[in-house]
N, C-alpha and C positions, 0 to 999 in steps of 0.2 A: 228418346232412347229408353229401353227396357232395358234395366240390370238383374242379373239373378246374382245375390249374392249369398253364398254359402255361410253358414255360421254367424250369421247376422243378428241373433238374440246374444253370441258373446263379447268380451268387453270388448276385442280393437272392432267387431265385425258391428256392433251394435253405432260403435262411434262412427265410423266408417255409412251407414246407411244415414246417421243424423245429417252428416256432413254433407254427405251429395245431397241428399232433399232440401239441404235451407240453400245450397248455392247451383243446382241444376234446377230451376222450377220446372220448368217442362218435361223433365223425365218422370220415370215410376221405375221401383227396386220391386223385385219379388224375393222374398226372405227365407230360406230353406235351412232350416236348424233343427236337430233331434233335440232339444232340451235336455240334453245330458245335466250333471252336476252343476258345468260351469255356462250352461245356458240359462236366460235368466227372463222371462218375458217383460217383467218391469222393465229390464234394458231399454224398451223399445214404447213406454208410455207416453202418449203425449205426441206421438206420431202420427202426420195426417194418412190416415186409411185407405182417403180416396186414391193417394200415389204408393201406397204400400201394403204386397199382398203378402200374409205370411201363412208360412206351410211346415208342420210339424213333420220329420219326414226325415230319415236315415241316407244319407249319401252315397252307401255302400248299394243301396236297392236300386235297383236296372228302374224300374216303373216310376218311382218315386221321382229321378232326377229325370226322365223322360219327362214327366208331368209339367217337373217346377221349369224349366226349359224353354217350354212351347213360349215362341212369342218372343226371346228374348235374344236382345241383341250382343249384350255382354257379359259373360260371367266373371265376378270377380271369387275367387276361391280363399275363405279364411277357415273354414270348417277343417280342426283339426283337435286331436289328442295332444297337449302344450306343456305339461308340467312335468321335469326332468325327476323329481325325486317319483312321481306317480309309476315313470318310467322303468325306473329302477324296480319298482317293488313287482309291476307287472307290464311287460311291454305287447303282450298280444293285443290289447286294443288299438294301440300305436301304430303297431302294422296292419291292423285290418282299415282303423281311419284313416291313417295318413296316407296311406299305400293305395290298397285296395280303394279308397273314397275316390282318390285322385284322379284313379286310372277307371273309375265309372265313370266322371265327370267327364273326363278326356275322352273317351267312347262315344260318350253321346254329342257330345262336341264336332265330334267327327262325323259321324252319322247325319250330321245337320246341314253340312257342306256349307253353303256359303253367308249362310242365317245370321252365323256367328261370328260378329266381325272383331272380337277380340276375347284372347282365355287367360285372364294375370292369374299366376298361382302368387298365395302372398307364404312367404316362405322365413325364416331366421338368418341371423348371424352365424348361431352354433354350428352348422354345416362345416364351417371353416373349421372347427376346431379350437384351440387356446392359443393365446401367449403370453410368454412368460413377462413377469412384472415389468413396467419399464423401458423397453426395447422390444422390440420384433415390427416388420411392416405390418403398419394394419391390416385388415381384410378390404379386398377388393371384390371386383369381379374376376378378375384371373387366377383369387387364390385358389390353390390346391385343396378339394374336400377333405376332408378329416375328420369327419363326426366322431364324439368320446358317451355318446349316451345311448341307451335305444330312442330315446326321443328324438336325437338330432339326427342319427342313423335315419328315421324313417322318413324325416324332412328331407334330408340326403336325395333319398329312391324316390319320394315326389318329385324332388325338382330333377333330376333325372330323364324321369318319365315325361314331365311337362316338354320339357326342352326335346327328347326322340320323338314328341308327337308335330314338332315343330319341323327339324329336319327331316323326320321319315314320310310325314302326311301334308305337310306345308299348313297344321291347324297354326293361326296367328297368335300365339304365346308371348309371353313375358314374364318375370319372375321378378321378383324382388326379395330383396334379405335385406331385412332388416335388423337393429339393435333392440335392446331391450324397451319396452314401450310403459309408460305411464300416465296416469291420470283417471280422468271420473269412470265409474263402472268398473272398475278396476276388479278380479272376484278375489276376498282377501285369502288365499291360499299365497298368493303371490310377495317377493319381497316386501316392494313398497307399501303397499295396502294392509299387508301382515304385520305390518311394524306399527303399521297408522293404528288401525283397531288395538292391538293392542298395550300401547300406549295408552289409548283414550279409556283403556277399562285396567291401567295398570296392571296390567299381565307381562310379565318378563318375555322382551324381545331375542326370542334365540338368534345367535350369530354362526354361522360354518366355521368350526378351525380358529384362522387366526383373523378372520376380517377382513385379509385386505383382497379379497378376490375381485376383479375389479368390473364392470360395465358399462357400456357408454348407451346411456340413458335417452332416450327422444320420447318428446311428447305424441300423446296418442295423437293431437290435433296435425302436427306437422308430417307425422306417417301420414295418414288419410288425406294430407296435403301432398306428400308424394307419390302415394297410389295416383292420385287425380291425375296428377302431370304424364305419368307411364301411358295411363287410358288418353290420355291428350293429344301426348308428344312421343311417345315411347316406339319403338322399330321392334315388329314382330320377329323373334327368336332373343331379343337379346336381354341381360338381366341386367339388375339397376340396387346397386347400394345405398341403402337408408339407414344415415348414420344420425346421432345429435348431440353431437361434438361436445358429450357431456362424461366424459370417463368418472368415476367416481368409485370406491372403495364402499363395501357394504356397510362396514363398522362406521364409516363417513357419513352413508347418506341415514343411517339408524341414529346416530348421533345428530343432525339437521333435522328429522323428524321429532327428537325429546323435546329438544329445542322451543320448534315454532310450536310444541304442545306445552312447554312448560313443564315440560317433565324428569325428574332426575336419571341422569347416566345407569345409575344403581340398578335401572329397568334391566338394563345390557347382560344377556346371560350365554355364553361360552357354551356351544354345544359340539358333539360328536361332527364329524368332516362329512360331507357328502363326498358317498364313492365318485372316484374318478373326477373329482369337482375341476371345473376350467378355471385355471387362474385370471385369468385376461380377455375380453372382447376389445378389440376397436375397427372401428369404419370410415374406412374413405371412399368419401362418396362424389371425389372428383369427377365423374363420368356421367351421374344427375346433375349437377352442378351447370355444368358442360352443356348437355343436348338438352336438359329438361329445364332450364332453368331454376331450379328447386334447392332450397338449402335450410336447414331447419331455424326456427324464427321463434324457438320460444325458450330463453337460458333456463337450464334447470333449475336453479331458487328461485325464479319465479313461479316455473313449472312446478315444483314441488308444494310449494308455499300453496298454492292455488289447489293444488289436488288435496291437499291435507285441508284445507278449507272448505272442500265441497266432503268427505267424509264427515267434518262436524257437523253438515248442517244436513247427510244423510244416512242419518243414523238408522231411519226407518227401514233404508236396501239394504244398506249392509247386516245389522243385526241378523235376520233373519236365515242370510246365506251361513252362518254359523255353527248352524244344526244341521247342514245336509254331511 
């Protein structure tokens, strides 16, 4: 089998092509990433060549994704605009990637008729919207969308879109939302990885507000363990929750990170609120569970402990993402 997978030089897309190459040997991925900011070619060192082709190349260009296409038999789609405060500051790239990228991808999809025997959009949590500390049903697949950002907004109109290319054209879709994802590659703009660096160079970890906003955390390993299962097992139209039963408090998991660094609390510095910030993610992901057999296998202290320990000893990746 031939994978095109979109976004594959960034951090879940990059893990995500390692993961299928060490346990599909007989396939090959083809890799189509604009190297934006948080694309990273390092991500993908060390990868055998002969089963992976990759293509510098904008998602939003008709030719481009006609190109990377030919020949393949699944697309997994992770190519997207991700970070909620970037959102904030400017959301027009938001909507032309996440939107516009989607619905080339879905075109040419279509166009291909029977070539393509599966389209996963990989999609978020935030869709659902927040809840409040403590209480509220977690997110499913039947909750009500609510997106509170342009970022999650735009996530929104992808999976939308995915989903009408499903009913209106019978293209073979599936979506997943997922929780917040962590681990190696991580690009440090992001909570975990942001705390990590700068811990390790004694720079004061900003916090949102009051801290306790909360996230249920899955290892990047156990996501690309549930993508796998959707492409496996998964029923064309339907969407699939990927949760990892890890809720945690930001002010929590910055204080676990001083910790396994050795580092004093005193880091912890109290900053301005992010607009609109969600108080609460959580995922039930009874329904992977269920049809996919799939349920996440890696507790976060260890997951944490471990990602924090692959930053000490790659000091070399990260450093340099610093300066962009």
């Amino acid at each position: 089998m031939r994978l095109l997978v979109t976004g594959g030089a960034g951090f879940i897309g990059s893990n995500f092509v390692r993961y299928w190459l060490a346990n599909h040997p007989e396939d090959s991925v083809v890799n189509l990433d604009a190297l934006t900011y948080a694309g990273n070619p390092a991500n993908l060192e060390g990868i055998d060549a002969t089963r992976h082709t990759f293509i510098k190349g904008d998602i939003c260009d008709p030719q481009t994704v006609h190109e990377a296409m030919e020949g393949v038999d699944v697309v997994v789609h992770f190519a997207a605009e991700s970070h909620v405060d970037r959102s904030i500051e400017g959301s027009a790239i938001f909507i032309k990637t996440n939107v516009l990228g989607t619905h080339t991808l879905l075109d040419e999809a279509l166009r291909r008729g029977d070539q393509i025997k599966r389209f996963h959009h990989v999609s978020t949590d935030e869709v659902f919207g927040a809840l409040p500390l403590n209480e509220g049903e977690p997110f499913h697949e039947g909750t009500r969308y609510a997106p509170r950002s342009p970022y999650s907004a735009s996530k929104a109109a992808s999976d939308h879109l995915a989903h009408a290319y499903f009913t209106t054209h019978g293209l073979p879709v599936t979506v997943s939302n997922c929780s917040n994802n962590y681990g190696p590659y991580h690009y440090p703009e992001k909570f975990i990885p942001l705390m990590i660096v700068n811990a390790m160079r004694d720079i004061l970890l900003p916090i949102y507000g009051d801290g306790l906003y909360v996230r249920d955390w899955i290892h990047v390993d156990d996501h690309c363990r549930g993508i796998e299962a959707i492409l496996l097992k998964g029923r064309p139209g339907e969407k699939y929750c990927l949760g990892g039963y890890s809720e945690e408090a930001n002010i929590t998991v910055a204080k676990q990170i001083l910790s396994l660094l050795g580092k004093p609390e005193s880091l912890l510095k109290t900053v301005e609120d992010r607009k609109g910030h969600d108080r609460r993610y959580s995922i039930n992901d009874a329904k992977a569970k269920a049809e996919l057999a799939w349920e996440p296998t890696v507790p976060f202290n260890e997951g944490l402990a471990q990602t924090v320990a692959w930053f000490q000893a790659n000091e070399a990746w990260w450093r340099p993402l610093l300066t962009r």
